[in-house]
C-alpha positions in Angstrom: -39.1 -14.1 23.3 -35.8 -13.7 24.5 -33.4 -15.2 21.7 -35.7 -16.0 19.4 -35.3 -15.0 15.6 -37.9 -13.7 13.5 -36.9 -13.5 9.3 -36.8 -9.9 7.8 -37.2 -8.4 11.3 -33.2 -7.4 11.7 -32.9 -4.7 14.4 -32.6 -1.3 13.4 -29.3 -1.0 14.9 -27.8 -3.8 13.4 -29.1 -2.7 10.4 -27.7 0.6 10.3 -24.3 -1.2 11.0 -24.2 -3.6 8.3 -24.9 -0.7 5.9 -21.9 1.4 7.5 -19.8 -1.5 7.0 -20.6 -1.3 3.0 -17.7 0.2 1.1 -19.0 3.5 -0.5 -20.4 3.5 -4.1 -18.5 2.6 -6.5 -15.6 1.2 -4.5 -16.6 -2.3 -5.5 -15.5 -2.0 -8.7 -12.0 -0.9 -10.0 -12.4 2.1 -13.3 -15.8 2.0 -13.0 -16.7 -1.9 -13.8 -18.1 -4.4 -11.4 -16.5 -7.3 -10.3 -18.7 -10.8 -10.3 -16.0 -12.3 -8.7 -15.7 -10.0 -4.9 -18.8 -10.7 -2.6 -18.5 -10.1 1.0 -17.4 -12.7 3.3 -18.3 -10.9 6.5 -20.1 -13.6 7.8 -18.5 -16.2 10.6 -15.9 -13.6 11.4 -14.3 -11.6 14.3 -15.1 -7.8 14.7 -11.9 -6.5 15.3 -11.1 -5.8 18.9 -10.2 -2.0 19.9 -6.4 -1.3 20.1 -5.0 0.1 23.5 -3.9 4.0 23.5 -1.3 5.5 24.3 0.0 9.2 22.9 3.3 9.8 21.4 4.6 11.4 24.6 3.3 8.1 26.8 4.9 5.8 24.7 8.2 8.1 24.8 7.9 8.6 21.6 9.4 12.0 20.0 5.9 13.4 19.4 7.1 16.4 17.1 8.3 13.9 14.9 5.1 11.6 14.6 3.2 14.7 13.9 5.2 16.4 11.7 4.9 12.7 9.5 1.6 12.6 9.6 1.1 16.6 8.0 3.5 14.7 5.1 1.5 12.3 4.5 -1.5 14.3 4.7 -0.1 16.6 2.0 0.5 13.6 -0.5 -1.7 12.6 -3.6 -4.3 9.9 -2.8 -3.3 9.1 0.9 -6.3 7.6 2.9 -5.1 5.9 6.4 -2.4 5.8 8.9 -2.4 3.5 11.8 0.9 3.8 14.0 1.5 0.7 16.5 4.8 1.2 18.7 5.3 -1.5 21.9 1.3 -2.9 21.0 0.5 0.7 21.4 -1.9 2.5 18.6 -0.2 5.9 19.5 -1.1 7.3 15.9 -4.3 7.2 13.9 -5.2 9.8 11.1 -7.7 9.8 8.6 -7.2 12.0 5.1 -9.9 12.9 2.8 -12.9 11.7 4.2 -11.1 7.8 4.6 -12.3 5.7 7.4 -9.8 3.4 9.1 -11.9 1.3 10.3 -13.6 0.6 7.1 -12.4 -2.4 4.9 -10.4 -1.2 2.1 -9.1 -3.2 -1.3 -5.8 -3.8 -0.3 -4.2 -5.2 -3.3 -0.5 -6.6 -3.3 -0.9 -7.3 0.5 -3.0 -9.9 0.2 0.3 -11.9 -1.2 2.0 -11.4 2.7 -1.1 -12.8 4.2 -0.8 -15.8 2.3 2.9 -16.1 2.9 1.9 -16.2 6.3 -1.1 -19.0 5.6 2.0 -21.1 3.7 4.4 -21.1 6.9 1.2 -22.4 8.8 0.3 -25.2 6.1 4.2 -26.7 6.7 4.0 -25.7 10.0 0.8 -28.1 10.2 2.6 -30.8 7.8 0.2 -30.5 4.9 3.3 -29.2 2.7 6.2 -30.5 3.4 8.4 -27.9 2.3 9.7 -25.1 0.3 11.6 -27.4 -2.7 9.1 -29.5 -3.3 7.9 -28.7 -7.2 4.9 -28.1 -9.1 4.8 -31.7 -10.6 4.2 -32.7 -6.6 2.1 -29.8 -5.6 -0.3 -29.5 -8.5 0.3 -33.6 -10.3 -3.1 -33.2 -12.1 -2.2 -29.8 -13.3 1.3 -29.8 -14.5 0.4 -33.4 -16.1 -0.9 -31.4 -19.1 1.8 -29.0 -19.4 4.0 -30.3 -22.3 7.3 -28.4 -21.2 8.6 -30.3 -18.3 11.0 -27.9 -16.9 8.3 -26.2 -15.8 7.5 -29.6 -13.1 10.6 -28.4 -11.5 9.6 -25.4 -10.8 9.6 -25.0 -6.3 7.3 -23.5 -3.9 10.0 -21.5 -2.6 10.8 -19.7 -6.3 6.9 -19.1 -6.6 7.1 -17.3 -3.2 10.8 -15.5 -4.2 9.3 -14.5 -7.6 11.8 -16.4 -9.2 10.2 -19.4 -11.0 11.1 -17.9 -14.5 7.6 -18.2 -15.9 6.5 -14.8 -18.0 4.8 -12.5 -15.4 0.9 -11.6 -15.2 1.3 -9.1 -13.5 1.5 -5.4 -15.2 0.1 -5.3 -18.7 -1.1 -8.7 -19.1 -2.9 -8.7 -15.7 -6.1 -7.9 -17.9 -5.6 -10.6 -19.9 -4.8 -13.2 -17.3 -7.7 -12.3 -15.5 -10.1 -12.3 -18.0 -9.1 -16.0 -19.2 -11.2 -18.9 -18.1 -8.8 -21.0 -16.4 -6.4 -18.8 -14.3 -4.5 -21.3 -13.2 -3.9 -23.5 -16.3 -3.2 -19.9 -17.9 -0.1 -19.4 -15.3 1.2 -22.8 -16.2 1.3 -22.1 -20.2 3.0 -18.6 -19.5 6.4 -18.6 -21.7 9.0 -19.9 -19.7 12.0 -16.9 -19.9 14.5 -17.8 -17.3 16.0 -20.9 -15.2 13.8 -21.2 -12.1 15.5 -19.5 -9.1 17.9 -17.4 -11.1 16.1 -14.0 -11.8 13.6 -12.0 -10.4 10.2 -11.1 -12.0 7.2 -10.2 -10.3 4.1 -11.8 -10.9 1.0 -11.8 -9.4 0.3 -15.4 -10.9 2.7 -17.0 -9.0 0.9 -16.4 -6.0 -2.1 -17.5 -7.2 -0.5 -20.7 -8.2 0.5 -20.6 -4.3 -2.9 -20.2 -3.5 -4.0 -22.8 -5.6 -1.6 -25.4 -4.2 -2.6 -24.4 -0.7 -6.3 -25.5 -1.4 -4.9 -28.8 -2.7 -2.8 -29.3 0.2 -5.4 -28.6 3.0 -8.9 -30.0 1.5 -10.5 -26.4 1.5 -10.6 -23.0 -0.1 -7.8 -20.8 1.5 -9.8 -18.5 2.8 -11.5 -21.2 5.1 -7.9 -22.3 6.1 -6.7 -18.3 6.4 -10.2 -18.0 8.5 -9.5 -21.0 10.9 -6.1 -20.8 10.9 -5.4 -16.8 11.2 -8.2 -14.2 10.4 -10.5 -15.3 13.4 -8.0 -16.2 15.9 -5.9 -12.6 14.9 -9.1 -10.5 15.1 -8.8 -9.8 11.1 -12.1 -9.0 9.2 -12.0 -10.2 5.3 -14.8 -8.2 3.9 -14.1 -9.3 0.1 -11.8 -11.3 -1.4 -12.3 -12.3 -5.4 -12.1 -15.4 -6.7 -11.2 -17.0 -10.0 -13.5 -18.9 -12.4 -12.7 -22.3 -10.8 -13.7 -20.6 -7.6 -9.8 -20.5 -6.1 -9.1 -17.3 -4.0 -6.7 -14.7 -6.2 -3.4 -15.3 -4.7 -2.2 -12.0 -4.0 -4.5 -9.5 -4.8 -8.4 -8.3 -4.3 -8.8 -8.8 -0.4 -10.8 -5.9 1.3 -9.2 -5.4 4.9 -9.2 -2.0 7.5 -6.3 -0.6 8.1 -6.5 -1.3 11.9 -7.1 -4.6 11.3 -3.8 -5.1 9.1 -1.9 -3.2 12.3 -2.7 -6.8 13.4 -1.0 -8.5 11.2 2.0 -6.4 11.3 1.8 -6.7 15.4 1.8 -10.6 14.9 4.7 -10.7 12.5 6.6 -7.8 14.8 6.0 -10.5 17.9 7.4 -13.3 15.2 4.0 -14.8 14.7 3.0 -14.7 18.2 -0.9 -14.1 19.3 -2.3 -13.9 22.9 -0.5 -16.4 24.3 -0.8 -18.9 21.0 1.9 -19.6 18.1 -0.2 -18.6 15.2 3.1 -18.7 12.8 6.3 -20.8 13.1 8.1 -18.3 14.6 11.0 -19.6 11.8 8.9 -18.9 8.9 8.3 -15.3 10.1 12.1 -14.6 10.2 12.7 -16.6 7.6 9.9 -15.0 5.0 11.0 -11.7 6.1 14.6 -12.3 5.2 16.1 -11.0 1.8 16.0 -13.9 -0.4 15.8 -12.3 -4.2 17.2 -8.7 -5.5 13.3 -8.1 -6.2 13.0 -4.1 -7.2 15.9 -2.8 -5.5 15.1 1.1 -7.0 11.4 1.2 -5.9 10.6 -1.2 -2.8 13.9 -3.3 -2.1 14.9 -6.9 -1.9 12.2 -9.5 -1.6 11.8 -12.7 0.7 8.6 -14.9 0.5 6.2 -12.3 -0.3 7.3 -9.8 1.7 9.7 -6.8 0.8 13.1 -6.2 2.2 14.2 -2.6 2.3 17.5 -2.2 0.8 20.3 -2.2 3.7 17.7 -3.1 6.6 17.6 -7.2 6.0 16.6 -8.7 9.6 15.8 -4.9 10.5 13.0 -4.1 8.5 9.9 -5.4 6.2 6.5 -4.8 4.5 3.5 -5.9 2.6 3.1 -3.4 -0.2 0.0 -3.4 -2.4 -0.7 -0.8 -6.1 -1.4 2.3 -5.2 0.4 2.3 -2.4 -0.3 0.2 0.6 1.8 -0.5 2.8 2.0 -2.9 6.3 6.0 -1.5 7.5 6.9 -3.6 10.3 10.2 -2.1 12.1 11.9 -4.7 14.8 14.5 -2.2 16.0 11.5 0.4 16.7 8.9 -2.1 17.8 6.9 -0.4 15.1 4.0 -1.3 12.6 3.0 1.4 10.3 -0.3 0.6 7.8 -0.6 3.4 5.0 -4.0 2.9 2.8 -4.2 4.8 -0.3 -6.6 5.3 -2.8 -5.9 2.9 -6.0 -4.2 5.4 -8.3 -0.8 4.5 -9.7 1.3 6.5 -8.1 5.4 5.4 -9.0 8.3 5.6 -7.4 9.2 8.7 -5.9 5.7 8.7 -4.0 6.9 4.8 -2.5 10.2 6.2 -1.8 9.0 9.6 0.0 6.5 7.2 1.9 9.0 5.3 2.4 11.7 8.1 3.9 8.9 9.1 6.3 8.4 5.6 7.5 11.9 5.5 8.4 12.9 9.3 9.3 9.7 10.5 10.8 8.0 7.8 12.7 11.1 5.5 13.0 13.3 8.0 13.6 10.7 9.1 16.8 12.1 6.3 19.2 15.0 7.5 20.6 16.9 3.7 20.1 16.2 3.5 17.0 17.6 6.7 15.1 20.8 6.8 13.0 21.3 3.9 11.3 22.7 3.0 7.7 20.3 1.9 5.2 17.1 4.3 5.8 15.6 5.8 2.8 15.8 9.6 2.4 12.6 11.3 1.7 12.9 13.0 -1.6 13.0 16.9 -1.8 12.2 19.2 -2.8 9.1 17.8 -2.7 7.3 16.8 -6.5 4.2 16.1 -8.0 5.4 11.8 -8.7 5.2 10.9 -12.3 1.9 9.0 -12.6 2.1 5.2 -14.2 3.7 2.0 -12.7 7.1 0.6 -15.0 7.3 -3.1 -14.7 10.4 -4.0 -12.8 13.3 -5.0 -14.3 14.8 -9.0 -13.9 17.6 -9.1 -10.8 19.7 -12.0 -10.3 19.1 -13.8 -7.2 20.9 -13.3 -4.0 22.6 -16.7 -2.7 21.5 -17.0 0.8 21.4 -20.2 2.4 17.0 -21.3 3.4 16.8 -21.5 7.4 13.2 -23.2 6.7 11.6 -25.6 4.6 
């Protein structure tokens, strides 16, 4: 009967499908271990929706220069996908080494953007009611049992800046953290090593904390809120995302995403948080999260805002989500441009970022004719080099004093 449901009977074709959208062996688990804590939350969501096409030479695009980016990327260590967006255009899609960009990838350090994004919406919707307010309001039951009090004090808007002083997770005592029982109360009892707000220090457990506070503030897990709120409505599949022991999202890390679908999220943040017609983000918080905000790792990435990196020179210019291993969402406003580079998860340091970087800027920027010769863009590095292997923690930056637009 038309309509009509039958258990264990799934149609071939649909079949076939959900098994194509399962990542390949072994890409479950990072160095060869499995992780309890991913499971696929495919279920309830939007397929993505096919981008409109355009080729370089349509979209007026120098298409010598697109190409001639896309054989440099092709010719570096570990690259996987490139999806090129100019004017809402896809005008640029390449796949290296067997990668699929349409397949859902662990995208790391991106995740962190994404829920910068979900934090505008929450004060947006009034459920936070801004960036100063502290832990000892956000998380009261928490920070109760945390004897050093200074650490109360500590604001929304240093967790998202990097800046609340607390001893990083990140780096080598992610394992560690991760492996504790209690991620969050493990965050909390980190040493505290500088004033909040005066020095920069990356650390993936600050986000989580955001996270955390974020299903506190809106009654549910933040992926329901990110699903209601932005995922769905944007067209954005989250195949996996790993959770904690206490069954909190990771803030800022372990989401599995497509490349194309990440275009998206770039495209909404290029159009300042604007969707089909609908205000998905506060317009504010996208400018104001994209803004340079803390020195962050001015040798490797740039400045930092709330979440979201700030090459050096190009502050109100240009921004991206970066993730280990080299992920990247580049968002250019004077080139109308979203670049998504997917990578394999190999540590690949900093003269990789900055020759991915140079081409960002040179190549695919540098292929719309309004948008070439400015101060600020990165050269690529040459000669060309095999980049040394291993990731260096950053060192700590004093803050930049900038005066908050939002929040």
């Amino acid at each position: 009967m038309k309509g009509r449901r039958f258990p264990g009977r799934a149609p071939l074709a649909a079949l076939i499908l959900a098994m194509a959208a399962l990542p390949p062996a072994g890409a479950a688990a990072e160095r060869g271990r499995p992780d309890p804590g991913r499971r696929v939350l495919d279920r309830g969501e939007s397929a993505s929706r096919a981008w409109r096409r355009a080729t370089p030479q349509e979209a007026g695009l120098d298409p010598k220069k697109i190409a001639a980016g896309i054989q440099d990327l092709r010719k570096e260590r570990g690259a996987a996908c490139l999806v090129v967006v100019h004017d809402g255009l896809l005008i640029a899609e390449a796949s290296f080494h067997g990668a699929d960009c349409a397949r859902a990838r662990n995208v790391k350090s991106i995740s962190k953007s994404l829920l910068s994004a979900l934090v505008g919406i929450a004060i947006g919707d009034s459920l936070i009611s801004g960036l100063d307010q502290n832990l000892g309001e956000l998380l009261p039951k928490r920070m109760a049992k945390v004897a050093d009090k200074r650490k109360r004090e500590i604001t929304l808007r240093e967790l998202l800046t990097m800046t609340s002083g607390l001893a990083s997770t990140s780096f080598g005592a992610y394992g560690d953290w991760v492996a504790s029982s209690d991620w969050v109360r493990y965050v909390l009892h980190r040493r505290l090593l500088a004033k909040p707000g005066s020095e920069y220090a990356y650390s993936t457990g600050n986000a989580h904390l955001v996270s955390a506070i974020l299903t506190r503030a809106t009654g549910m897990s933040t992926l329901r809120y990110g699903r209601g709120k932005l995922f769905v409505p944007l067209g954005l599949r989250v195949l996996r995302w790993r959770r904690d022991p206490e069954g909190i999202y990771l803030g800022g890390n372990d989401m599995w995403v497509s490349a194309r679908d990440l275009a998206r999220f770039g495209q909404l943040y290029l159009q300042d948080g604007a969707w089909e017609g609908k205000q998905l983000v506060p317009r504010e918080w996208v400018r104001e999260s994209t803004s340079l905000h803390s020195r962050g790792w001015p040798e490797r990435f740039g400045g930092y805002g709330y979440l979201w990196w700030v090459p050096e020179g190009r502050d109100g210019e240009a921004f991206f989500a970066e993730g280990s291993g080299s992920q990247y969402v580049y968002v250019s406003r004077p080139a109308r441009m979203v670049i998504v580079l997917t990578c394999d998860l190999s540590a690949k340091g900093e003269a990789f970022d900055r020759q991915v970087q140079g081409i960002f800027q040179h190549d695919f920027e540098g292929a719309v004719p309004s948008a070439t010769s400015r101060p600020g863009l990165v050269e690529p590095l040459s000669p060309r080099g095999s980049p040394p292997r291993g990731v260096a923690a950053p060192p700590a930056h004093r803050t930049v004093a900038r005066k908050p637009l939002y929040g």
